[in-house]
N, C-alpha and C positions, 0 to 999 in steps of 0.2 A: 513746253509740250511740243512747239515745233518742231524741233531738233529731232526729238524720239519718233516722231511722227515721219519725220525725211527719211530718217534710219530704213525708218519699213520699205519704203517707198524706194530708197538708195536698196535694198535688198533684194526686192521686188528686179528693180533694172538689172544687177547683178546676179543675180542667181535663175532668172527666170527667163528673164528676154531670149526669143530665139525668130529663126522665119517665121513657122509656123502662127506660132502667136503674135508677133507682128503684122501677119496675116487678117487674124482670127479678129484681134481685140476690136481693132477699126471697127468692124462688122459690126460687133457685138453690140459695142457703145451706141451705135447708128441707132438700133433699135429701141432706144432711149431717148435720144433727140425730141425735145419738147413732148416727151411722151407721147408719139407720135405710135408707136404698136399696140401699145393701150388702151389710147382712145380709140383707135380702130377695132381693136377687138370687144371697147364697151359697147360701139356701136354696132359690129355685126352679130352679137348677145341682142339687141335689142329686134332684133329681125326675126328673129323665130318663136310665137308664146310662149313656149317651155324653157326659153331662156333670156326672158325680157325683162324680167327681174332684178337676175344677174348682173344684167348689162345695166340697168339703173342705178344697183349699188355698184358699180364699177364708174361709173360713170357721177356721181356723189361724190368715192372717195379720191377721184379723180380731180375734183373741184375744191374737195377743202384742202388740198396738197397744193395745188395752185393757189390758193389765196394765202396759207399759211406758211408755206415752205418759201415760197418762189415771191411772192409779192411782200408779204412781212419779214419773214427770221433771217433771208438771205439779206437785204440792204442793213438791218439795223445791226445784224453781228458783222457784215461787210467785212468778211475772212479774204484774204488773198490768198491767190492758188497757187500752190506749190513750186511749180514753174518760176512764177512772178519771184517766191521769195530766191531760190535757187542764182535766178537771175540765166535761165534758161529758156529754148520753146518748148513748146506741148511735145511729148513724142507721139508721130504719126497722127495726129488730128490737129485741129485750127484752134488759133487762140479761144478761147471761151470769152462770151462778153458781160457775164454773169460775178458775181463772189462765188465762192467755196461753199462754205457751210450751211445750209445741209447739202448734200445732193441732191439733186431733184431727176437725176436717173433714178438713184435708189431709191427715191422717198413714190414718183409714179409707179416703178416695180412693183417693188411691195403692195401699195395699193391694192392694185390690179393681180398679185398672186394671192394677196390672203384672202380677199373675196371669192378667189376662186378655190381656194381651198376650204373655204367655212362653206361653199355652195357645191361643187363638185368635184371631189377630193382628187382622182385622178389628173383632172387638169390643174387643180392646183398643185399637186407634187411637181408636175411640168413646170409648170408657171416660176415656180419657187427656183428651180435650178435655172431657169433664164435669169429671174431676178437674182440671184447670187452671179451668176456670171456677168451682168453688166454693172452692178455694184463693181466686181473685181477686177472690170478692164478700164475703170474710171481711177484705180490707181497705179493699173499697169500703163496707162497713158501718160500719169504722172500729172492728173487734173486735178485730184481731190488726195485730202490726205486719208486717212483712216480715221480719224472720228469724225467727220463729213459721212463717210461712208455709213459708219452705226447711227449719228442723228438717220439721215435718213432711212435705214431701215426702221429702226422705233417708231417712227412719225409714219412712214409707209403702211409699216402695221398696224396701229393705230388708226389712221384713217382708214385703212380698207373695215379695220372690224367696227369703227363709225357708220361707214358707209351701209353695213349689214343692217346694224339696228336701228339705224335712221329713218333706210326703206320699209322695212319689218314693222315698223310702228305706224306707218303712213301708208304700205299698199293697200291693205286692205279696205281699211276707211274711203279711200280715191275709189278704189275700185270699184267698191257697192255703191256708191255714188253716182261714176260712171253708168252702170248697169241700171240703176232707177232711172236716171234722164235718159235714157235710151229705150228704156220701156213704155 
């Protein structure tokens, strides 16, 4: 599966590489980094009542992605990254100190777009095309292969729509609870 998997990847370098996007991907990937635009934006969701909800299930599917992605699936499948098998550097970003599979660019992405998308659909359409573009500069870097990339969308998706009905069955209850002791 390697081999087919490089192909992409070798096609990817070949057919696509340019300034621009040597540019761009750096960028893009950055906003990925330990899911670092995510938690930020669960947390600035959690700042305003009308969207504090949001920001809880954002911030839920934000933590079962860390425990399951990043803490469990990535040491016990312990995939090597592209690079490594090639016997090449990363192009234009730093060694990674992690395995491959899943991603955990794509798998926070997701997350954090499909809650926005099951919660408000506009910014989820937004959401969705950043998550597809740092998904797709995590193999224009030549860090993840392509089914790294699909685990982690599956599991991103997946947890974000965890993260929905997790809250959805628990706000309410907290909340009138809340509202009693404060009465």
């Amino acid at each position: 599966m390697n081999q087919g998997e490089l192909a992409v990847l070798d096609f990817i370098a070949e057919h696509m590489r340019c300034g621009f996007l040597d540019f761009l991907m750096p960028k893009i990937t950055m906003l990925g980094d330990a899911g670092i635009f995510w938690i930020l934006l669960a947390v600035a969701l959690l700042i305003p009542k009308a969207t504090r909800k949001t920001g809880v299930m954002m911030a839920v599917a934000l933590i079962l992605g860390l425990i399951v992605c990043n803490i469990t699936i990535k040491p016990l499948v312990a995939r090597v990254r592209p690079y490594d098998v090639k016997g090449i550097m990363p192009y234009l970003c730093d060694v990674q100190k992690d395995f491959s599979f899943p991603s955990g660019h794509t798998t926070a992405s997701f997350e954090g777009a499909t809650v926005l998308l099951m919660r408000h659909r506009k910014w989820g359409i937004a959401a969705c095309v950043l998550a597809a573009l740092i998904a797709f500069s995590r193999m224009y870097l030549y860090v993840h292969y392509p089914t790294d990339i699909l685990g982690g969308l599956v599991l991103g998706v997946l947890f974000g729509i965890l993260g929905v009905i997790i809250v959805n069955k628990c706000w309410d209850p907290i909340v009138n609870r809340l509202k009693k002791e404060q009465a």
